[in-house]
Structure formats: C-alpha cells, structure tokens
N, C-alpha and C positions, 0 to 999 in steps of 0.2 A: 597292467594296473588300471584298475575301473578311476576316475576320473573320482577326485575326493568330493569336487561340488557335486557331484550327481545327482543325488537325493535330496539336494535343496534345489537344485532347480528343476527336477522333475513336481517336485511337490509345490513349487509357489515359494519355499520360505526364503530363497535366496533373493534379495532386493536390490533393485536396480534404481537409478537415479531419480527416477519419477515415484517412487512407489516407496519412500518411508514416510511414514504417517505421522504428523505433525498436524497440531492444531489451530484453528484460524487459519488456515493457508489461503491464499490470493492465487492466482492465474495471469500470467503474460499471454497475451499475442502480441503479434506483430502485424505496423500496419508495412505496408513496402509501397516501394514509388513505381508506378504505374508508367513511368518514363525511361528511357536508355540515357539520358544525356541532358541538362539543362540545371533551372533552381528552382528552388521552392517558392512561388509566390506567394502562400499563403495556407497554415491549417488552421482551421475551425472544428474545434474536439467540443463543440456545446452540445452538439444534439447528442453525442456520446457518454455524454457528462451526465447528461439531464437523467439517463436511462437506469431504472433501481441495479441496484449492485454494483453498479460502478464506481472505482475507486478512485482513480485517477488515469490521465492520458501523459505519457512524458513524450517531449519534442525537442528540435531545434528552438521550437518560440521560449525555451526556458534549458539553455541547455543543461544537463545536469554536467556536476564538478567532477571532470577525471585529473589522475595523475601525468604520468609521463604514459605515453603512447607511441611504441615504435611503431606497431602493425595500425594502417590505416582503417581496416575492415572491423576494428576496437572500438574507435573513435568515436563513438554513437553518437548519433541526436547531437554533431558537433556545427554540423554547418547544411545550408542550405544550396549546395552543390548537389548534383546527384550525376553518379558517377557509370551507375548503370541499372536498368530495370529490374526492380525487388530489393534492393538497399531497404532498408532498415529505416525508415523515415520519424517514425510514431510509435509509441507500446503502450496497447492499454491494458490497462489490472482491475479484474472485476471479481467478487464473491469466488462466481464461478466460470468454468472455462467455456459454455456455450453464453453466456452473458458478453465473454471478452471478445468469443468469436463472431457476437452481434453488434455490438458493440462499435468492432474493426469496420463494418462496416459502414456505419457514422459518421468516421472522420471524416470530413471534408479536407483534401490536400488538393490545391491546384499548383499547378506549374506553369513555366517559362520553357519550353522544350526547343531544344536545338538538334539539329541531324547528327545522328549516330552512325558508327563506325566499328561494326562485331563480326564482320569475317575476316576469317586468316587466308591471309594471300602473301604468296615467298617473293611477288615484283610490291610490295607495300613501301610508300615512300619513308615512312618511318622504322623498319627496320634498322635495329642496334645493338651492339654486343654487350648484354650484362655485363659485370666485374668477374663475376662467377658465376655459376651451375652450382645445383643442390647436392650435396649440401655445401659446400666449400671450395667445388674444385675448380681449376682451368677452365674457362668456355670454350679457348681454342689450343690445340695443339697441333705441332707440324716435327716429322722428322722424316728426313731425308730427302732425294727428290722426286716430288708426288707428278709432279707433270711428266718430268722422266720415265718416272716407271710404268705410266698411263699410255705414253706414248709410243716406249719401247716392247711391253704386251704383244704378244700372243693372240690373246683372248681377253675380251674387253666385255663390260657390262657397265652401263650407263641406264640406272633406273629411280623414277623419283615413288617413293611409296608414302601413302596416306594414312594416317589413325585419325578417327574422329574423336570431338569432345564424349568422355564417359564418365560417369557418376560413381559415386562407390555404392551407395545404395544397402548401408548395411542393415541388419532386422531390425535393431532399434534406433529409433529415432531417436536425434540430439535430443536431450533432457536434460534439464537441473531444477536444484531448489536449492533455493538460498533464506539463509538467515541469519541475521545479526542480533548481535547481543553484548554487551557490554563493549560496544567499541571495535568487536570484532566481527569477521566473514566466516559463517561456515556454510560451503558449497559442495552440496551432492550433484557431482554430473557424471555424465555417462565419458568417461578419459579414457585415451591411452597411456597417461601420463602424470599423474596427482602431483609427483613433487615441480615440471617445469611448469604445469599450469599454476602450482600457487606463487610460483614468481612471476610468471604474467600477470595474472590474474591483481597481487599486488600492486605491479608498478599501475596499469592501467584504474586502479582506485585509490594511489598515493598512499598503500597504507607500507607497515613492514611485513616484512614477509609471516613472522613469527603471528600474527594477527590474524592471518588465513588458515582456513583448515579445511582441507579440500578432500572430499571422501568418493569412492570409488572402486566398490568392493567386487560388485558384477557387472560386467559392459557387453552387450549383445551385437558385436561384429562394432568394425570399423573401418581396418582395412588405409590407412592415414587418413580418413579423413576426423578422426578423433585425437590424433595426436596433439595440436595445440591447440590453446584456449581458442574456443568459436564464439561469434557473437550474440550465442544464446545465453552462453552464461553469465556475459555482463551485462545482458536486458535483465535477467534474475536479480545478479546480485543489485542492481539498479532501481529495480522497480520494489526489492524489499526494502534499501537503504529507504527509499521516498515515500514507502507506507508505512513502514514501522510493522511489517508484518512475513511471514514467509510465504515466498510467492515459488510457486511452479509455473515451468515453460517448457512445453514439448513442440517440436518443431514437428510438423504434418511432413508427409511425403510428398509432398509441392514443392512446401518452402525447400527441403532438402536440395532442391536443384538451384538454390540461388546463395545460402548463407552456409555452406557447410564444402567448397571448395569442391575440386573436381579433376579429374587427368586434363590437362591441355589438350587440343589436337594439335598433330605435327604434320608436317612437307618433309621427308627425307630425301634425300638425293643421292644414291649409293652408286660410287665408282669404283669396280675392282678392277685390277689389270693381272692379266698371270700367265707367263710362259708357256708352251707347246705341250709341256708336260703338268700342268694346272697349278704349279706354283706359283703364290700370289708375288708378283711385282708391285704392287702399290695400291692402297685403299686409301678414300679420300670420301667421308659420309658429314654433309652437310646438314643440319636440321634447322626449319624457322619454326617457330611454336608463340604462344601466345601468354600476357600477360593482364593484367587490369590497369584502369588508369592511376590506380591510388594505392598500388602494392605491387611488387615485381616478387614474380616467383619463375624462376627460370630451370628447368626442369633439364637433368643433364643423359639426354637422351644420346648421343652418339660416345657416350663413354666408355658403354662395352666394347665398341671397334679397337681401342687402347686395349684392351686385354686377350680379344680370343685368337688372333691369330699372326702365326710371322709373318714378317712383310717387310722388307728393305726400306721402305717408304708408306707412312703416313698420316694422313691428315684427318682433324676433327674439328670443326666449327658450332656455333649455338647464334643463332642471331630471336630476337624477338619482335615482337607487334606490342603495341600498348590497344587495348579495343575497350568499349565500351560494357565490359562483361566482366561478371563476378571475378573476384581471383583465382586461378588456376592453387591448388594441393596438391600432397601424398595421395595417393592412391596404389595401391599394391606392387612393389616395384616401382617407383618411378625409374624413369631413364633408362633400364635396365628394359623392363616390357615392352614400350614403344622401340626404343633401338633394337633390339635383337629381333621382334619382329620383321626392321627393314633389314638389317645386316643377312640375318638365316634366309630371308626371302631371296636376297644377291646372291648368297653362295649357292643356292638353289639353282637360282637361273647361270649360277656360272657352268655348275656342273655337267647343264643340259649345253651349252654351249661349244665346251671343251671335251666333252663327250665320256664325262667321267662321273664313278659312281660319287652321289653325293656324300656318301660316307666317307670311301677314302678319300675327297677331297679334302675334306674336315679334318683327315688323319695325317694327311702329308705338309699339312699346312701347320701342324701343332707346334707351337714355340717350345724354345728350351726355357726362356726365363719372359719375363714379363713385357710383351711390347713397349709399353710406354714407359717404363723404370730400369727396363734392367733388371728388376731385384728377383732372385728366385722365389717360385712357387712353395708357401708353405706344403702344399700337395697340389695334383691338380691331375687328376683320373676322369678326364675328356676321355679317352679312347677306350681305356674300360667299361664308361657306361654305354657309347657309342655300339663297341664290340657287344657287352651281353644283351643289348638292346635288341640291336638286330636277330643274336639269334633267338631271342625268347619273341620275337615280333614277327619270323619267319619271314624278312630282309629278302633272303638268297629266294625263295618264291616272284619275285618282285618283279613285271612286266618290263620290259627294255624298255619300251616305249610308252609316252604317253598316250591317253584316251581309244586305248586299242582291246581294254577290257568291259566287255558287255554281261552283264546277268540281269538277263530281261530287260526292264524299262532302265536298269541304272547303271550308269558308267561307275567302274569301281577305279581307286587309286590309293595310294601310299604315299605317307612322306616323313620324313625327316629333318631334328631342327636342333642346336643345340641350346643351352641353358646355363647361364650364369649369374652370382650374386654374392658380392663384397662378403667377406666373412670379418666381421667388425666386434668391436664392445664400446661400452661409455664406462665411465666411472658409476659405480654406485657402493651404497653402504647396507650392512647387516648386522643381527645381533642374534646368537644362539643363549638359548638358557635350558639349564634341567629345571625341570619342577612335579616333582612326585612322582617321580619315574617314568615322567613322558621329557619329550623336548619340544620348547618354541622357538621357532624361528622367525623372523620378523623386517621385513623388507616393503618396502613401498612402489612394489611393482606392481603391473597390471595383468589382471588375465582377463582379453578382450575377445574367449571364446574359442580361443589355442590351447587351455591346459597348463597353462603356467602356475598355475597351484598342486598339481601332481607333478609335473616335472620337478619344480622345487623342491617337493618330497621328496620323491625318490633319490635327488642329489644330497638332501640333506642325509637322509637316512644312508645312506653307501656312504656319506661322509665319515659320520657317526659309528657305522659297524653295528646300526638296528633295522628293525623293520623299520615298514612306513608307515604304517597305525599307531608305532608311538611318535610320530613327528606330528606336530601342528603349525605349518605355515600360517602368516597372517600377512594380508597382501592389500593394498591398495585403500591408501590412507595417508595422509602427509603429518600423522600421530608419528606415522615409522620410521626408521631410517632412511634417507632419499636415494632413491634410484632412478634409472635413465627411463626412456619412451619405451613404451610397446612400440617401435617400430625399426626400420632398418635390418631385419631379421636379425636383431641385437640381444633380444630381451633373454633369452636364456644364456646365453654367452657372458655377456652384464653383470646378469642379476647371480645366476649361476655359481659363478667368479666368487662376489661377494659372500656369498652362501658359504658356498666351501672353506674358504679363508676363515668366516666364524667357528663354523661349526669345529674347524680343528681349532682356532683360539680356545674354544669352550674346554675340547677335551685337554688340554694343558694345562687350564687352569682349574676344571673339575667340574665349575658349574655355571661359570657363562661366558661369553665370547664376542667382539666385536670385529668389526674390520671395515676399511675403504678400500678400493682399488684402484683410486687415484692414481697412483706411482706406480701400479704394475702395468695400470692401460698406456701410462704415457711412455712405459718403457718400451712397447710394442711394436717393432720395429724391425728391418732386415729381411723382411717376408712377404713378397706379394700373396693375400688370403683371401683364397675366393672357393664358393662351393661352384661344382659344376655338372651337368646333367644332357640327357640326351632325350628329345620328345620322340615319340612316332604315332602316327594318324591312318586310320583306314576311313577314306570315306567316300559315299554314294550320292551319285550327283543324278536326277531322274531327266531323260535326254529331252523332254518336252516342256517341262515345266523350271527347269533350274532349282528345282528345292534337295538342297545338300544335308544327309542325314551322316552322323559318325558313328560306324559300329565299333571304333576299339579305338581306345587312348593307351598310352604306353610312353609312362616316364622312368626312366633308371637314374637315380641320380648318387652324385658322390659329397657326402655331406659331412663329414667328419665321422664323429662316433654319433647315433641313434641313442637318446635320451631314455625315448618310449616307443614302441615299436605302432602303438594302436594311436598313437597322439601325432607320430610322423606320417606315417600313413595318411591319416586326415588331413594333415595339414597337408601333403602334396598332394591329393586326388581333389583338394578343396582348390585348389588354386589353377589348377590341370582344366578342373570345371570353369572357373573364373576364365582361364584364358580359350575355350571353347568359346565363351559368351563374347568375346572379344573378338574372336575372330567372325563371328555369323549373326551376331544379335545385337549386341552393344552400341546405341548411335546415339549420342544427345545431339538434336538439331539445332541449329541458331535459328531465328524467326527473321529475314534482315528489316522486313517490312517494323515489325514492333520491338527489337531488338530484347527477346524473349528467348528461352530454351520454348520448342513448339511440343518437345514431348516431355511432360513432368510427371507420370506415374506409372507405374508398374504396366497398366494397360497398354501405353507405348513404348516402354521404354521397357527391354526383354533382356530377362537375363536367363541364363542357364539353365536348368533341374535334372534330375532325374532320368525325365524322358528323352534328353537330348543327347542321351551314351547312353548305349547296351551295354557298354562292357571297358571298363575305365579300372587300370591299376597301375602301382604304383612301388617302385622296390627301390633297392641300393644295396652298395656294394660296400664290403667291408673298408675303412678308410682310419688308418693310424696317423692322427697328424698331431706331433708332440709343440706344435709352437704357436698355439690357440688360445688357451685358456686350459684351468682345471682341469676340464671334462674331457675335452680333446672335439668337443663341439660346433659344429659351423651352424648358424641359423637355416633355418627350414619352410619360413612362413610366406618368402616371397619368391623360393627359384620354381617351384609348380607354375607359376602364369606365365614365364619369363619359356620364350623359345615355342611354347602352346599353338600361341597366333603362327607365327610362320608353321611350324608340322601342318595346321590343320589347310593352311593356303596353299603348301607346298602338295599336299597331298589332291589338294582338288585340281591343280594342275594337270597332274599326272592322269589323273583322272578324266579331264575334257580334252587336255590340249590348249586351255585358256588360261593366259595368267591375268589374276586381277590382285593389282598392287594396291588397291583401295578399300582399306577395313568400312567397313563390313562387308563379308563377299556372301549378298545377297542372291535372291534367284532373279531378280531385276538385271544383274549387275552378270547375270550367266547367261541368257537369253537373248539379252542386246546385241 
C-alpha cells in the first residue's frame, strides 16, 4: 500500500510546523551562554533593541511568569545560573528571522564563569545511583551468585566497551509557532506526541489543559528526540504571549546539538563467565553514563543483559555523572542500542575464546522463560531468525579464523549480533464514524515519518471489512482523541489497539464508535513481550589505510504480525543504516577546554547514506503471537539499530584480528 500522505508531501501541500501561514508573524532566536558553568552578570539587549524590527528581547533581567515546571530545561529565562554551554540565556523577536538572527548578536551577556566539569569518567567522584532507569525500571539488579559463577567459569571475559555522545539529528529541525487568542495557546510544533506535550506544555504556562491546542500533522524524523516538549516551543509560546503576535522558531542545525537532548555516552563493563562447554555461568554488565546538572535522565542501558540470555547468576547496575552539559534523551532505542552493542560484542569475544561458533553460542544459551521475571515469553524466535539468517547470509561459508581473508588490498570478515526490543502499548483513545459511505477515523497520534497514517488504514479498514480508500485517518492534533508518543516502538501497538476497539464499536452501533484502552493496557500482564532479531555484517577493512567499507547488512527479525510489508521493511533497513552510523561515523565530541560539543554539523558530525552499503536487507519470519494486542503486533521502529553496532564491530574483528571496544571504529583506531 503506497503511503496515503505521499502526494502531499511529494507536492509541498503537506505542512509542517514551520510552514502554516499566518499573518503578522514575528521570529525567535535564541541567544545561548557562551559559558559551561557560572552566572549571569549582566545582559544589555539596547543595542538590540535599538535595531528596526525588533520587537522585543526576553531574559532573566525580567523573568517571564511560568507555571509549575517539573523538567528543569522548561524553566526559561528563570535564573542567572548557567548550567552549561548554549542554555537558553536571552530570545529576541523581530519582523524577521535574519533581523532576530542579527540582532542575537547584539546582546551583550557577560558572565561570572567558574571551571567546568563535561567528561564522562567510570573512577568520577560523584558517581550515584538514580532511583530509576528510563523509563521506570530497576537501576540495579542481582540474582544469584555473580562472583561465584565468575569465579567458578571455564571461560571468562572481562571487557569494558565505550559508545560516544550521538545526536539524533533528524531532517527537520525543531519548529513551532505559536499563538494566542482569547486566553488561549495554540502551538504548531514538529511532536512526537500532541496529546503529552499539551500537558506539559500546560503545567509549564499555568494554564488548563483544555486551553492548549497543540497541532502536529507532519514531523520530518525524530527519532526521541521530539518526544517531549523542548524548549523551543516555550520560547514560541513565550515570546507570542509577550508580543501579542504569532511568532515562529526554528532551531538551525548548531543549536540542535545543545537544546534538543542527545544519547548519553557510556563505560560498560561486561563480565561473562561460562563452563568448558560455553554455557554461561554468570553475567555481571556494569554501565556509568552521564546526566546534566539541572535534570537527570538516566538511560537504562544494561537492561537487555535481564532478558537475552540463561544464566544461573546475574547482575545489572546504572551509576551516573552529573557534568556540566546539556541533558542527555530518547534517541532511537535507548538502553537497548548502547547495551546490546556491549553485551553482543562480550558474547562475541566469548565465543572466540571458548572456541565456539558465535551462533551456537547464542543458541545453547537461549532461556526458557525470562531471565529477570520468570514470566514466559509472549513468543520469542531468537533462534529462528538466528538460523534463517545464517543460511540466507551464507554463515557455513565463514572463515575459522580471524583476519586470514585477503582480496587484494582488503581484509574481509563477518559477523554476527543479536536484537531485542520491549514489545509495549500506552493507553490511548479513538473514534470511528460512517459518513457518506466512507469512514473516519480519528486518533491523535503521530506519524513522525514511519507511516502511521497507512498503517492505521489499513487496520482500520480489515477492521471494518472495506478497502482503505474508503477510510480517512485523521492524526496528529490534541482537537482528537488522546493517544500515547510516537516512541517506544509503541505507536502502532497503542494507537492500533484503540483503532480497532472503535472501528468494531462503530460497526455495532452502525454509525459511530468510540473507545480507550486504558483497562485493556493495564490488564496486560503474565508475559514477558519482546521483539527479537538477528544482524549479520560483511565487511572490508583496506590493510594500509584502516578504512572499513560494508558490502552487506543482513537483519531477520521476528516481530509479531507485519502491518505493511513496504512500511516494515523501511523501517528496519532505516534503522540497520542508523546503526551502521553508529558503529563507524557517529561521535559528538566534548570540547573540555570550552566545555562545547566541538563538532555541531553535518560537516563533522557523519551520519550514514546510501554510499555506506552496497547491499543492505531486511526480512522476517512469520510470527503468531495471540497476547499482544488486536493486531498480534510488536513495534518495529527501534529493533533495526539495536544489535547493528556489535554485527558490524564483530565483523571487523574477524576481519583484522583487532578488537576495538570503543565506538566509533574508525581507521585511526585500526592503524594504531
């Protein structure tokens, strides 16, 4: 099924946050603090002021009136602390946006600066254990005995592996416009999310919710970092309240590296222990990771070790840094993609160890029911995708040994990684109605570049017993019924859910239908639900140079029932590519000297294309799993990245004979 938005956004008419056309509109920038750590001694917005078009400058020296404010990075223009380099200091509003952007540079803000404190290091003397890991769960867990079975092993692996700070970096930049009118907020921004952002968005303006109307029809990539409200859109809604006009703000691909959140980097520490025969005896995967100093976001990276594999014993820990740097976010997978990267890299190196293939290691290690619960598997076809992986990947081909294959200048190798991802839902609501012999459907979810508006057809319509030319989804609005985030690889599972529920309300009643799924999602229980998948990597490493090329990606995954066949597809070859980039290109730098990101645009900071795989697909194996949801569904959007990074590290192992635990495995980093 061709994609319903298509012809609107091949043609222009489909609009995006920046782009409805409103009259008299004003322009936000943003000024930011030039400092890592210190106060504001002083801004002077005259010469700013003085300049034609300019509207106004908003600061600390006048702070504007917020509500309640949980998330500290809301808090605008509240105090004259500064908590790290590019904070949100000043916003000026002018006619137009090259006036605001001259403008910014007028302000006069001087500081008070104190030394700064922005790299992650695992011996930091403030290290400390959040309450929780994102979203909700455990920081630490322990079963059994982990030193025991550490000590009692066979075969031991003791390796600490690194991910750097990464950006999400999606095509469209944060955007909003805002404007007020009889008392009330309405705010066009680029969401993952309409209905929780107009309750942020809320508390943090003291208004009720019912006051906000938060619209968000098209979003061009995300990726988490559009999930919750950013503080682009309460500089909007801010700087409309304080002119009395609609103002637009779009954040440039600079500032994106400072106000729009970012992956953490982490220190893993992976210890497997496992008997003569490669069964594991004990795993024990330690992470420090990083936070800000004015919002803790604790990223729950060693949580997949609790799910993929049996083990008589063990352990998970999460310790933190507070540093002088923006606040760490969502980013595609959290926890999941940094952890499995170390964990699949361990099993890796176990297998060379023990002297066994990494596949069946994977296979003889597979649990019956869920490490850390107990609870059985709603399904869980590791081995299946394992198995046809291999042979559609030609596995049994596969050199004994590493760095023993030459063709010409480049060392070849292969490898293997496996992939997992929470199979979840939220509550949300929907409404079906007939009208003239079509049907609407009508739900306030997001399609943030996924297809969530054809999926949703298509569900409605097999609900219904019609085609899908007579359905009309209408999505991304807080006019609609409320539903959860585009994220979590949740949104069709969620939204889905609700869909279905109506659409058969409709047909019982004849002509329209509502529903929540409140009480179905909380019933959801007795089943550990996870999607599972298997990566494989062919790549060429040049023996002079260390520059590492991939001719073939290869993900089988097992994901419930397939929605869309053309919509899943993308979605895992997109994410397959995302974790390519991850593994060889992806590095935001800390600056420690100015306590700066040192590379803030595309020029530096490399992400994936086209050119970077010959030959990149992507399949799955049929999967009946009746205790999901409606559909019989697992999310699809984040197990592609998850498992990517190790295939592709594991494979250049094999390839030189060199392991390097430290992302990005550059040609620097092959050479030395």
């Amino acid at each position: 099924m061709s994609r319903v938005e298509a012809r609107d956004k091949v043609t222009g008419r489909a609009r995006y946050a920046y782009e409805y056309p409103l009259k008299n509109v004003a322009y936000a920038y943003l000024v930011q603090s030039t400092i890592a750590r210190g106060q504001i001694r002083s801004i002077d917005a005259g010469d700013a002021l003085a300049m034609p078009g300019v509207i106004a400058v908003l600061s600390s020296d006048d702070p504007p009136e917020l509500g309640s404010v949980e998330d500290a990075e809301l808090a605008l223009l509240q105090t004259r602390d500064i908590a790290y380099r590019g904070q949100i200091v000043a916003v000026v509003v002018a006619d137009t946006f090259e006036i605001a952007r001259a403008a910014e540079r007028a302000v006069r803000v001087e500081y008070d600066a104190e030394p700064h404190d922005v790299l992650l290091r695992p011996d930091h003397p403030g290290l400390y254990a959040p309450d929780t890991v994102n979203p909700a769960l455990p920081t630490d867990t322990e079963q059994g005995d982990v030193t025991g079975g550490l000590a009692d092993a066979a075969v031991i692996v003791d390796a600490t592996y690194t991910t750097p700070t990464q950006h999400n970096n999606p095509m469209e930049p944060h955007a909003a416009l805002a404007v007020w009118a009889d008392g009330g907020l309405t705010l066009y921004d680029s969401s993952q999310g309409v209905s929780s952002e107009r309750a942020t968005i809320a508390k943090v303006l003291g208004l009720p919710p019912e006051r906000v109307h938060v619209i968000s029809r098209h979003v061009g990539g995300g990726f988490g970092s559009k999930a919750g409200a950013r503080p682009h859109a309460v500089v909007a809604a801010l700087a409309a309240r304080a002119t009395g006009r609609p103002v637009k703000i779009a954040i440039t691909r600079q500032q994106m590296f400072e106000v729009t959140g970012y992956r953490t980097p982490t220190v893993q520490r992976l210890r497997l222990g496992a008997d003569a025969d490669g069964r594991l005896t004990a795993i024990a995967h330690d992470v420090v990771e990083q936070t800000s100093m004015i919002s803790e976001f604790a990223e729950q990276t060693a949580t997949p070790a609790r799910t993929m594999y049996a083990t008589p014993a063990l352990r998970t820990t999460h310790r933190l840094i507070r540093l002088n740097l923006p606040t760490p976010s969502w980013m595609r997978a959290p926890g999941e993609c940094p952890g499995m990267y170390a964990l699949e890299s361990a099993m890796d190196e176990l297998a060379v160890a023990a002297g066994i293939d990494p596949i069946e290691l994977r296979v003889m290690n597979e649990p019956l029911t869920e490490p850390e619960t107990g609870l059985p598997f709603s399904s869980r076809n590791l081995i299946a995708c394992l198995r046809e992986g291999a042979r559609r990947f030609g596995w049994e081909r596969r050199d004994p040994e590493p760095g023993i294959r030459l063709d010409g200048r480049w060392l070849v190798g292969t490898g293997v990684a496996a992939s997992t991802f929470p199979a979840r839902r939220m509550p949300s609501q929907a409404t079906a109605k007939a009208e003239n012999g079509d049907f609407i459907v009508r739900i306030a979810a997001a399609d943030i570049g996924t297809g969530a508006r054809t999926a949703l057809t298509r569900i409605a319509a097999q609900t219904l017993g019609t085609s899908a030319d007579r359905v009309r989804v209408e999505i991304g609005d807080t006019a609609l019924p409320q539903a959860s985030v585009a994220g979590g690889s949740m949104g069709t599972a969620s939204w889905g859910s609700a869909v279905v529920k109506a659409c058969e309300a409709m047909l019982k009643d004849g002509t329209k239908g509502s529903a929540d799924t409140t009480e179905d999602v909380a019933a959801d229980s007795g089943f550990a639900r996870h999607a599972f998948g298997a990566q494989f990597a062919e790549v060429r490493v040049d023996v002079d140079t260390g520059e590492v090329r991939v001719p073939r990606l290869l993900g089988v995954f097992a994901a419930g029932r397939i929605i869309d066949e053309t919509l899943a597809r993308s979605q895992f070859i997109g994410g397959m590519t995302m974790g390519l980039g991850m593994a060889l290109m992806e590095e935001t730098v800390v600056d420690e000297e100015f306590g700066d990101f040192l590379n803030h645009d595309f020029a530096q900071y490399h992400v994936a294309a086209y050119a970077d795989v010959q030959d990149i697909e992507a399949m799955w194996i049929d999967e009946e799993d009746p205790h999901l949801n409606p559909m019989g569904a697992k999310g699809i959007g984040e197990i592609g990245i998850v498992g990517t990074a190790a295939a592709v590290a594991n494979a250049v192992y094999h390839a030189t004979g060199r392991r390097i635990r430290d992302l990005p495995i550059t040609p620097a980093k092959l050479v030395t």
